[in-house]
ROVEX-48562 format. One line per field, with one value per residue (C-alpha): x, y, z; residue in three letters. Coordinates in Angstrom, 3 decimals, always signed. Example, Ala and Ser with C-alpha at 12.3 -4.5 7.8 and 13.67 -1.06 7.14 Angstrom:
% ROVEX-48562
X	c(+12.300;+13.670)
Y	c(-4.500;-1.060)
Z	c(+7.800;+7.140)
aa	c(ALA;SER)
//
This chain:
% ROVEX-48562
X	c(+0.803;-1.427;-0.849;-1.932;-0.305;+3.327;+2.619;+1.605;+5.009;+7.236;+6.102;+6.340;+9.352;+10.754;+9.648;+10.934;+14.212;+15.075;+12.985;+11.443;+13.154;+11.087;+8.112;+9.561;+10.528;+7.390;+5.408;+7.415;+6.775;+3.062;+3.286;+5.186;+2.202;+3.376;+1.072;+1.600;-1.197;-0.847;-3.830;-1.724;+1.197;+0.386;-1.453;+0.612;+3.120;+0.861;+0.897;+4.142;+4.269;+1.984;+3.498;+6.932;+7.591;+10.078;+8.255;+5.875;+2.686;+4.136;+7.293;+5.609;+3.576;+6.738;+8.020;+4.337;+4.675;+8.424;+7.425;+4.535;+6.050;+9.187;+7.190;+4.812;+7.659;+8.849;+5.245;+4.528;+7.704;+6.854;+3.903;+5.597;+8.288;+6.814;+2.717;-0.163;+0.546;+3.592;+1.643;-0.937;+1.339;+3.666;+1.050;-0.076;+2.663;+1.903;-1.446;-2.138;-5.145;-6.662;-9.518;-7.645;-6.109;-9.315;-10.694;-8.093;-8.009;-11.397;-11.209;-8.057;-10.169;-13.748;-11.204;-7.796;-4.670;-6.413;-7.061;-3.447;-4.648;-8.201;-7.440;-4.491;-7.170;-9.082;-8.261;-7.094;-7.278;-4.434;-2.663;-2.331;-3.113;+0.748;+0.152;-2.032;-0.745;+2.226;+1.131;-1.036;+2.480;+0.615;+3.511;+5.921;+5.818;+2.322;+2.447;+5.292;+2.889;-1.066;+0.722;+2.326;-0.585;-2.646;-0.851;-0.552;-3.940;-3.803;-1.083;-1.859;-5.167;-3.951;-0.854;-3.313;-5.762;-3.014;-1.814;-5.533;-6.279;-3.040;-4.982;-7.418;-5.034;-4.799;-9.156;-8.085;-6.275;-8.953;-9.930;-6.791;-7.818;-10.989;-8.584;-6.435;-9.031;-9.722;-6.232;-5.836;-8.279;-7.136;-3.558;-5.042;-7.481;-4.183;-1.967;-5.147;-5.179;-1.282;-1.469;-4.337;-3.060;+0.855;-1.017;-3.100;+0.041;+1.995;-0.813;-1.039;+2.816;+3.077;-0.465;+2.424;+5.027)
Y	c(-6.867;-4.407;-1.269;-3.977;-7.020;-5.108;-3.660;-6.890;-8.479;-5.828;-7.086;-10.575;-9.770;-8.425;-11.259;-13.861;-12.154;-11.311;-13.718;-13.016;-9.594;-7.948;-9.322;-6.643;-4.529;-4.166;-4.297;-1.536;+0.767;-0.183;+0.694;+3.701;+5.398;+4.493;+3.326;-0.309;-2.258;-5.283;-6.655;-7.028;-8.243;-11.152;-12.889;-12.770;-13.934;-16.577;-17.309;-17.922;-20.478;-22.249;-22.075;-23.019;-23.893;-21.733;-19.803;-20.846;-19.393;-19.123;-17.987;-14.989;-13.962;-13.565;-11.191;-9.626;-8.970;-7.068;-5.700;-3.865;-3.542;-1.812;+0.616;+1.431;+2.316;+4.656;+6.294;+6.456;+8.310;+10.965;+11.547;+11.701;+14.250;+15.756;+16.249;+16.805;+19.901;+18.582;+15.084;+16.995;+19.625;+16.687;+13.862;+14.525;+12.827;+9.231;+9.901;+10.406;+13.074;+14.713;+12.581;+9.609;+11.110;+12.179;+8.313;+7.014;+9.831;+8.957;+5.560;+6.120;+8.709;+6.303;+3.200;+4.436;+2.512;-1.351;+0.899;-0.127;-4.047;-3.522;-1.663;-3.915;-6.009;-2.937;-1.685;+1.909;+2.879;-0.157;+2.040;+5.525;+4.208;+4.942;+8.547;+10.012;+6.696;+8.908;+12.243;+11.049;+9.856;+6.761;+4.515;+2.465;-0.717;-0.923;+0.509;-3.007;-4.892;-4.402;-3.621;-6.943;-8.612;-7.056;-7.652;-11.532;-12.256;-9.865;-11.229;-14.579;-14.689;-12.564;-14.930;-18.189;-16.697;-16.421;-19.858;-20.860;-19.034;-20.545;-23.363;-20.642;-17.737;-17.602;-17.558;-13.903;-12.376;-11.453;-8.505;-7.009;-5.062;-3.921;-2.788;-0.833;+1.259;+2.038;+3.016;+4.935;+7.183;+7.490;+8.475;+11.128;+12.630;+12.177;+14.418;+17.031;+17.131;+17.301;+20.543;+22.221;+21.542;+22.748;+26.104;+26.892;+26.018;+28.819;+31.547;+30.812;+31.695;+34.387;+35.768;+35.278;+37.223)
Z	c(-23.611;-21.763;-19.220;-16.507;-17.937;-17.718;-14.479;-12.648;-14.914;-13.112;-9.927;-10.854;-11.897;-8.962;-7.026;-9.251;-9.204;-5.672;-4.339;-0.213;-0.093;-3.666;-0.996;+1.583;-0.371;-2.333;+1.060;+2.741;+0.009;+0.295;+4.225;+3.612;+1.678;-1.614;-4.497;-4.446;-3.339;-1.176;-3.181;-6.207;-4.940;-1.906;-4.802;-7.086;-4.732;-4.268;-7.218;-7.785;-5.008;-7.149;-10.637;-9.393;-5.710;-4.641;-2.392;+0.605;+1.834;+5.253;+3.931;+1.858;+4.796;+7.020;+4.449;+3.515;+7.363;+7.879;+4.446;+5.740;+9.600;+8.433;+5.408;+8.756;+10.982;+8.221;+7.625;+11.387;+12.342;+9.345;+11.359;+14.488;+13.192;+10.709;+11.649;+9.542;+7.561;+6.020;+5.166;+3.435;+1.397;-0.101;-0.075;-3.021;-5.031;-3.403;-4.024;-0.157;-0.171;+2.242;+2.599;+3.011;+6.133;+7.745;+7.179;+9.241;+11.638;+11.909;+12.330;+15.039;+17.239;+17.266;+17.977;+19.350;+19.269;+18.195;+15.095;+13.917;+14.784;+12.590;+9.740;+8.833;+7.365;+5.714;+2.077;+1.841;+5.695;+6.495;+4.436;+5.825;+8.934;+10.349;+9.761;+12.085;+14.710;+14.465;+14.403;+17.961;+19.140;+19.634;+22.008;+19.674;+21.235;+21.026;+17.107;+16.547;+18.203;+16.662;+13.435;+13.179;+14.539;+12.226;+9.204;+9.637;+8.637;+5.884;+3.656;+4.659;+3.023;-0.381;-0.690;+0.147;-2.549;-5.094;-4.867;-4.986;-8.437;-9.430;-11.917;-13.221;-13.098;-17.181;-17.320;-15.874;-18.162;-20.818;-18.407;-18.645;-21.536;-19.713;-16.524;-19.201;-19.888;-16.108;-15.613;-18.938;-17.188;-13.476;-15.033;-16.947;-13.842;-11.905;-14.421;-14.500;-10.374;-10.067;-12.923;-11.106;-7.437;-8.856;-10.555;-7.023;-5.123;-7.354;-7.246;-2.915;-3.308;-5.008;-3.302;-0.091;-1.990)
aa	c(UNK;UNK;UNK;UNK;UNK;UNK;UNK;UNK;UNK;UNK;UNK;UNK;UNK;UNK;UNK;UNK;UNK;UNK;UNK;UNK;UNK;UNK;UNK;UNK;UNK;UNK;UNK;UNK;UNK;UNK;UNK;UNK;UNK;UNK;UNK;UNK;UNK;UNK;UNK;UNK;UNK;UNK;UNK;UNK;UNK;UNK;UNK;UNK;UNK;UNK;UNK;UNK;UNK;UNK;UNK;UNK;UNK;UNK;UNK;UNK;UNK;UNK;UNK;UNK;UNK;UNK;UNK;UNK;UNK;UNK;UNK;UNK;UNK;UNK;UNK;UNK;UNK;UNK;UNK;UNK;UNK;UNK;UNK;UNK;UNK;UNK;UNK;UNK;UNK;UNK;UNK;UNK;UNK;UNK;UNK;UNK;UNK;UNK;UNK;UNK;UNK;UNK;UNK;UNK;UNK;UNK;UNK;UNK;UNK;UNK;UNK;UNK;UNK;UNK;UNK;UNK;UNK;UNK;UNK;UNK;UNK;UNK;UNK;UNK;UNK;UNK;UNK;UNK;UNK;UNK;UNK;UNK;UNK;UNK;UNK;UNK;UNK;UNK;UNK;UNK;UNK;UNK;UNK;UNK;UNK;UNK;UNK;UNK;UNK;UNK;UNK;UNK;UNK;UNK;UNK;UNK;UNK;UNK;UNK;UNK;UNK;UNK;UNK;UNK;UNK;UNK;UNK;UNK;UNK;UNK;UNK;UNK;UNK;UNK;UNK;UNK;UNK;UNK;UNK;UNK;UNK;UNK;UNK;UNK;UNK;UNK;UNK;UNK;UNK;UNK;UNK;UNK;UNK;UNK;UNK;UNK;UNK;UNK;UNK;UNK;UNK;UNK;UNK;UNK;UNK;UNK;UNK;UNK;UNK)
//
């Protein structure tokens, strides 16, 4: 089994065993800034619905939704309480960088508030999107509302896709091995960034000292 194959099995996995709630709970740690991607797990939920019928597509996009809704919550009130310099020191180990944070303060400051409507349906921004909502003390009721909205959409067409590439969902495995090799990589550049940002971080403090 590949790097890919196991980590798309854990989340099958997941979902299999504990059913609409793995859905939220992998979707809040999406939402929350964490580095599991919607775009791996709506389809495969999808796909799931296909294969065995124990899941709907209206069912999984209910739980795609408080998934995302309650992970959003979490990241926006970070923002709130804790502001920008604390999201970029400890960022880092979700893979949050800088630059993702200036791409959705950018796209919150061109847009405003219907930012947290739009970029529900946009990869990477939907994301970190909470952040800087939070850090703008953007109002909450608002936040519930275009995040919600915006998420509907969003897992409804990944789920739908999944149970669409349900009959062909075995012509896709033979990239696997091709997708190992990308990840072998982007572990390894993220093991060299985490060293080299650690050793700077060290040598700031004891500049300080």
């Amino acid at each position: 089994m590949s790097l890919v194959e196991w980590g798309t099995q854990i989340i099958i996995d997941v979902i299999q065993t504990l059913g609409y709630p793995g859905v939220i709970f992998l979707m809040t740690l999406e939402s929350a800034c964490m580095p599991v991607p919607s775009e791996i797990v709506m389809p495969f939920a999808g796909f799931l619905a296909y294969s065995n019928g124990t899941f709907s597509i209206i069912g999984l996009t209910i739980a795609g939704t408080i998934g995302n809704l309650i992970g959003s919550i979490a990241a926006y009130w970070v923002g709130l309480k804790a502001g920008r310099p604390f999201v970029l020191k400890y960022g880092k180990y979700v893979l949050l960088r800088k630059k993702h944070l200036d791409i959705a303060d950018s796209w919150f400051c061109k847009y405003g508030e219907l930012t947290t409507f739009f970029s529900r349906m946009l990869p990477v921004v939907r994301t970190f999107i909470s952040l800087p909502a939070g850090i703008a003390r953007m109002n909450f009721k608002k936040f519930v509302i275009y995040t919600t909205a915006g998420s509907i959409p969003w897992n409804f067409a990944l789920a739908y896709a999944g149970y669409e590439l349900g009959a062909h969902w075995d012509d896709l495995t033979g990239i696997f091995a091709y997708l190992d090799i990308i990840v072998i990589i982007a572990v390894i550049a993220l093991i060299v960034y985490l060293i080299r940002d650690y050793r700077i971080d060290m040598k700031c403090d004891a500049t300080k000292k």
